[in-house]
C-alpha positions as CSV (number, residue, x, y, z in Angstrom):
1,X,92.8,105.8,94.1
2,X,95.5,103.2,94.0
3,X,95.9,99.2,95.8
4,X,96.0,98.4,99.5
5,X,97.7,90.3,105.1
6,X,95.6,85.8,106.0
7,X,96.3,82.8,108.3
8,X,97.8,80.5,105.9
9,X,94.5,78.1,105.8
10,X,92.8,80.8,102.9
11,X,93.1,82.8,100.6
12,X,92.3,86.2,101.3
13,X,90.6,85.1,105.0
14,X,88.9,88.0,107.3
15,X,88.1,87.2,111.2
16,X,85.4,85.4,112.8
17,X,83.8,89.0,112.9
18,X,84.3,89.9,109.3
19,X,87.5,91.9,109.8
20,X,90.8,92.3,108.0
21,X,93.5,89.7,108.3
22,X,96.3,89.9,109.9
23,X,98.6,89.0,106.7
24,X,96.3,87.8,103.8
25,X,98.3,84.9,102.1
26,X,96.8,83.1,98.7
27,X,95.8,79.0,98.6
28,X,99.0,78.3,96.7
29,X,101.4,80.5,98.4
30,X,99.8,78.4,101.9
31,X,100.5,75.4,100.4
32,X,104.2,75.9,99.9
33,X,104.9,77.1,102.8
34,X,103.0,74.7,104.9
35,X,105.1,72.0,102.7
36,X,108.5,73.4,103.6
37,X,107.3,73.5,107.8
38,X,106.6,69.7,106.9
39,X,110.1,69.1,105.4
40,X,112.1,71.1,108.0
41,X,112.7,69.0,111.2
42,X,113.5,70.2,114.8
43,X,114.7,74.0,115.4
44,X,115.2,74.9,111.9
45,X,110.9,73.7,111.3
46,X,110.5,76.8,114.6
47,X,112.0,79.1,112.5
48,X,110.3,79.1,109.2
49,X,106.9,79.3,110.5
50,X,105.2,82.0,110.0
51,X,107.6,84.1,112.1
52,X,110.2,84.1,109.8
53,X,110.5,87.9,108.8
54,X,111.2,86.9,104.5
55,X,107.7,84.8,104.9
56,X,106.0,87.4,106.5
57,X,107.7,90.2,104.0
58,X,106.4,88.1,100.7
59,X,102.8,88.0,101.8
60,X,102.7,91.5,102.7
61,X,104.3,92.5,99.5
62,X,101.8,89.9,98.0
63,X,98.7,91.6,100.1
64,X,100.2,95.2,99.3
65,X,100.2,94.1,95.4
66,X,96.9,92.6,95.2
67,X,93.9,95.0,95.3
68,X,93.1,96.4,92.7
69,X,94.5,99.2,90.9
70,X,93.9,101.4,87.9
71,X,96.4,104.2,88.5
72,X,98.9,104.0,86.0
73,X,102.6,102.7,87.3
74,X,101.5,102.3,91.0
75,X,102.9,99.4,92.9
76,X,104.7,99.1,96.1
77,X,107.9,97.1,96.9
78,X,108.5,95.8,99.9
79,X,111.9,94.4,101.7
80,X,113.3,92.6,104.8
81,X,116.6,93.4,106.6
82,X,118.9,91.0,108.2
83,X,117.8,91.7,111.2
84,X,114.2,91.2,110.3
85,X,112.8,94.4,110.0
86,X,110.1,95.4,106.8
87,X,110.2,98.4,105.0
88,X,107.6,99.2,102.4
89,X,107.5,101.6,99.6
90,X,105.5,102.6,96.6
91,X,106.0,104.6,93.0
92,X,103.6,107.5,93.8
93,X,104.2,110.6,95.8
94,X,105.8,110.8,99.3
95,X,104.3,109.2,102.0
96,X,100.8,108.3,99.7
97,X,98.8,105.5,100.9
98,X,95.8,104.5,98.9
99,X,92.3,105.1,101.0
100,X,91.7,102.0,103.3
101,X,95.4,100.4,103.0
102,X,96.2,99.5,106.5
103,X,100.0,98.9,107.3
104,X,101.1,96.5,110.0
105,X,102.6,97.5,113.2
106,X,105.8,96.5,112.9
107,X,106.3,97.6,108.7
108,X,108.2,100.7,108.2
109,X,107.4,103.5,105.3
110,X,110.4,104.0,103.4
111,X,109.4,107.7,102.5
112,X,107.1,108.4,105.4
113,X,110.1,108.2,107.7
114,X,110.8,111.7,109.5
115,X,114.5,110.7,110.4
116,X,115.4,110.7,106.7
117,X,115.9,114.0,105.4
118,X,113.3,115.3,102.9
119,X,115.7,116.3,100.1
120,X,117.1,112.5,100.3
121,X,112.9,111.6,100.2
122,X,112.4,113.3,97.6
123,X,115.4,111.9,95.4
124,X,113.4,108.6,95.4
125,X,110.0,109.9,94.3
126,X,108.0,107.4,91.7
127,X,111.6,104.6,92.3
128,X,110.6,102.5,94.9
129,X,113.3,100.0,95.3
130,X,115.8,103.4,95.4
131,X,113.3,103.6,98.4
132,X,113.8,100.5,100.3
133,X,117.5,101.0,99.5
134,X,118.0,104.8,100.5
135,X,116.2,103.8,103.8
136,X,118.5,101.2,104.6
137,X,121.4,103.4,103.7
138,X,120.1,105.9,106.3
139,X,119.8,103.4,108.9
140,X,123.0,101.8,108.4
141,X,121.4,98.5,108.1
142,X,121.8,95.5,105.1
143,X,118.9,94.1,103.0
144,X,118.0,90.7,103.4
145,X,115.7,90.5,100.3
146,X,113.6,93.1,98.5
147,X,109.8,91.6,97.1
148,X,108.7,92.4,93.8
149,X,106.8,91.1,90.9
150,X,109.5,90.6,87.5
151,X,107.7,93.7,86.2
152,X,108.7,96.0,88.9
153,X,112.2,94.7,89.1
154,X,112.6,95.6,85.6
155,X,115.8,97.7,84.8
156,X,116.2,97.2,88.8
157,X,119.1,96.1,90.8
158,X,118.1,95.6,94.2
159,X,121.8,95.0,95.5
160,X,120.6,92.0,97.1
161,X,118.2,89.0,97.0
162,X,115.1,89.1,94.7
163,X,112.0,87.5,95.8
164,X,109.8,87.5,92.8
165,X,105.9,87.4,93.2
166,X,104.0,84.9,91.1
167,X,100.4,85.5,90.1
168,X,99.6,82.5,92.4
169,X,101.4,83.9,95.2
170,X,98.7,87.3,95.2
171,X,96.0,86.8,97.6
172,X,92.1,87.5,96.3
173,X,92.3,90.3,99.2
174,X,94.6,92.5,100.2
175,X,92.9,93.7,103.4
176,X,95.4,94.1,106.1
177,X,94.8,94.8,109.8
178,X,97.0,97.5,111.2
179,X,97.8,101.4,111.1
180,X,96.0,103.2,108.7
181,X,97.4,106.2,106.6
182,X,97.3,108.8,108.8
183,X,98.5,106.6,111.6
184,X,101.2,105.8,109.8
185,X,102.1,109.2,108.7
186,X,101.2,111.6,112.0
187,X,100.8,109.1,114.7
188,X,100.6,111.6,117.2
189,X,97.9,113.2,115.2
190,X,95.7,110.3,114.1
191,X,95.7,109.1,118.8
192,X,94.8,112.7,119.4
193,X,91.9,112.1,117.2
194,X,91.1,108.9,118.3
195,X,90.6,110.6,121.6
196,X,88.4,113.2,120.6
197,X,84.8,112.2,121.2
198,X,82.0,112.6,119.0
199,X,80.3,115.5,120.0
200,X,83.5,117.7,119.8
201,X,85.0,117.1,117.0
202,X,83.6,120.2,115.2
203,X,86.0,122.1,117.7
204,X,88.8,120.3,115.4
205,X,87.1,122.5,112.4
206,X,88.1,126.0,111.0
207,X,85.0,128.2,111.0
208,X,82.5,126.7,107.9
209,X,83.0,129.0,104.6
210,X,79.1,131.1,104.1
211,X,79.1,129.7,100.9
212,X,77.0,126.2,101.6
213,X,77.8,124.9,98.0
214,X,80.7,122.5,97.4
215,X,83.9,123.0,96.3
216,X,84.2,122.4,92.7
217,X,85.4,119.0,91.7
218,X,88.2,118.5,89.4
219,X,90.0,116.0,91.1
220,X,89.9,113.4,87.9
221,X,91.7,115.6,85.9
222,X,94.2,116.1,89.1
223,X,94.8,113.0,89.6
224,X,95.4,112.4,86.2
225,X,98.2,114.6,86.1
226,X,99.8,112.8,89.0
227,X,99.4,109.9,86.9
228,X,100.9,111.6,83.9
229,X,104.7,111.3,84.7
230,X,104.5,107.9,85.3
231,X,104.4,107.2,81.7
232,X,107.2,108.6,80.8
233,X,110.9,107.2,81.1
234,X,112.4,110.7,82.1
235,X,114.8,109.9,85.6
236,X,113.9,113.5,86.4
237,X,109.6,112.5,86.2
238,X,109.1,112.7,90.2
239,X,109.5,116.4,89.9
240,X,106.4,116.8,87.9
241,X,104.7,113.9,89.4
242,X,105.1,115.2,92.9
243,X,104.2,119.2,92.0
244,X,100.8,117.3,90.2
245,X,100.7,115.8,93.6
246,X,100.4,119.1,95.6
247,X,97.8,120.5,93.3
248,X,95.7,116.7,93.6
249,X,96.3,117.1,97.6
250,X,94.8,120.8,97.9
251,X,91.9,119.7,96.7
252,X,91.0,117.0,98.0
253,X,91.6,118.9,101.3
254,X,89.3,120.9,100.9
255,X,86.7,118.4,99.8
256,X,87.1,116.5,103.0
257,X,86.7,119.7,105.1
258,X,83.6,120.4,103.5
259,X,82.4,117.0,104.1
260,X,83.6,117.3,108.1
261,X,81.2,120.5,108.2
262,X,78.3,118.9,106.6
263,X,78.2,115.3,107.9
264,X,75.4,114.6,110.0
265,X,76.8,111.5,111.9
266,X,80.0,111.3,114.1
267,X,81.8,109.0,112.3
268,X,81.2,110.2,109.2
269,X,82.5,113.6,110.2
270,X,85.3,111.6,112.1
271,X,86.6,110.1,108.5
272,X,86.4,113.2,106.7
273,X,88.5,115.4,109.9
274,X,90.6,112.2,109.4
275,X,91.1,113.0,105.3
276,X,91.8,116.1,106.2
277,X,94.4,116.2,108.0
278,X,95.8,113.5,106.1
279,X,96.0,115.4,102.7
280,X,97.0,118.7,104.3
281,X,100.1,116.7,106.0
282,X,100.5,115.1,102.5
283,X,100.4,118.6,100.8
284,X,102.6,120.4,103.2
285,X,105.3,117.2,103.1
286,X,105.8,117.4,99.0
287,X,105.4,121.5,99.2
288,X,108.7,121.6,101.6
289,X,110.2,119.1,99.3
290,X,109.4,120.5,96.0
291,X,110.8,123.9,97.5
292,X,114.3,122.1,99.3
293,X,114.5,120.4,95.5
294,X,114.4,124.2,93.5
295,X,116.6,125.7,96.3
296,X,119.8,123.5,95.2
């Protein structure tokens, strides 16, 4: 459900061996940047190469923006601080990340962050750019520039530079090398995994249910009901959208753990433990907010 960066020779470029790029950058977008390296002379040509955190903050707000999506109101924002750091968030849930999104190492989650309180989280559910700027409020840091498309800034004031995305500036691909959701979310979690090898991760697994069948499926009509609130204007919406979310999340739990007990390779079974835990943190994360949100 949902979207998910390149050397700036192609669009949407993978590795010699067929993996993800680094940052995925379109043709155009190349072009112009490679023009303005051309046109800058001496130290100020070193620093708007590719290490210049606002270039590297527009093509992963580019890469973030460009797969695919058919989930109604998702997009993610992304922004750049003075001092270089990129923070990333997107209208849907806390801490969601669409299946196969990788984030880079060095980009932040605005709602995934555990220093932040959860009540203050939860205050920016389905508002990204209240995101990006409630995480640099925490921090105590200023925002260089927040990376949007003219749609998503609509009847938004970031408080500081807009970078708005053209069509030509979205890469084919979005594929990103880096940390993927559970990483990114429970990295202590996702390295314990890691470490596990094949033949015991069944140990990882609550005793399998007698019942052989699978759970039943209703995850369509879940998921539309996360998707529900989105439609609406209401500023109070991420109440329902994220109590639509824990209902989506419990499922799809327990569709992964059956999948863990009845894969019959490793990696398979390593993916599906993987889902798991993922959605159960996801789950547990929006529970504890939903309940901090009633208690006030």
């Amino acid at each position: 459900m949902g979207p998910g960066v390149a050397p700036a020779s192609a669009a949407g470029a993978t590795s010699a061996v067929g993996a993800p790029a680094p940052v995925p950058v379109s043709a155009r977008r190349a072009e112009r940047d490679a023009a303005v390296v051309a046109a800058t002379a001496g130290a100020l040509r070193r620093q708007t190469t590719s290490g210049d955190p606002l270039q590297l903050a527009r093509r992963i707000g580019a890469a973030l923006n460009a797969e695919p999506n058919i989930d109604f109101g998702f997009f993610w924002v992304t922004a750049v601080t003075i001092e270089g750091q990129i923070v990333v968030a997107n209208s849907y849930g806390l801490a969601y990340i669409p299946e196969g999104v990788n984030l880079p190492e060095q980009v932040r989650m605005a709602s995934a962050d555990e220093s932040i309180p959860v009540g203050d989280r939860t205050k920016w559910a389905t508002y990204p750019i209240l995101a990006v700027q409630g995480w640099a409020q925490h921090h105590n840091v200023r925002l260089r520039a927040v990376v949007a498309t003219e749609d998503q800034f609509k009847n938004f004031d970031p408080g500081t530079a807009k970078i708005t995305l053209q069509s030509e500036d979205i890469p084919d691909s979005g594929k990103m090398q880096g940390r993927n959701r559970l990483e990114v979310i429970a990295p202590g979690v996702a390295s314990h995994l890691a470490g596990v090898k094949d033949n015991a991760l069944a140990e990882l697994l609550p005793p399998a249910p007698s019942d052989t069948n699978p759970p039943d499926d209703d995850t369509s009509k879940l998921w539309f009901e996360v998707m529900k609130p989105m439609m609406s204007t209401n500023p109070d919406r991420g109440v329902a959208h994220l109590e639509a979310f824990v209902n989506y999340a419990e499922q799809v739990q327990e569709q992964a753990l059956y999948r863990a007990h009845t894969a019959a390779e490793a990696p398979a079974q390593r993916t599906a433990i993987a889902d798991w835990v993922y959605w159960q943190h996801l789950g547990v994360l929006i529970s504890d907010a939903l309940a901090g949100s009633a208690a006030k």
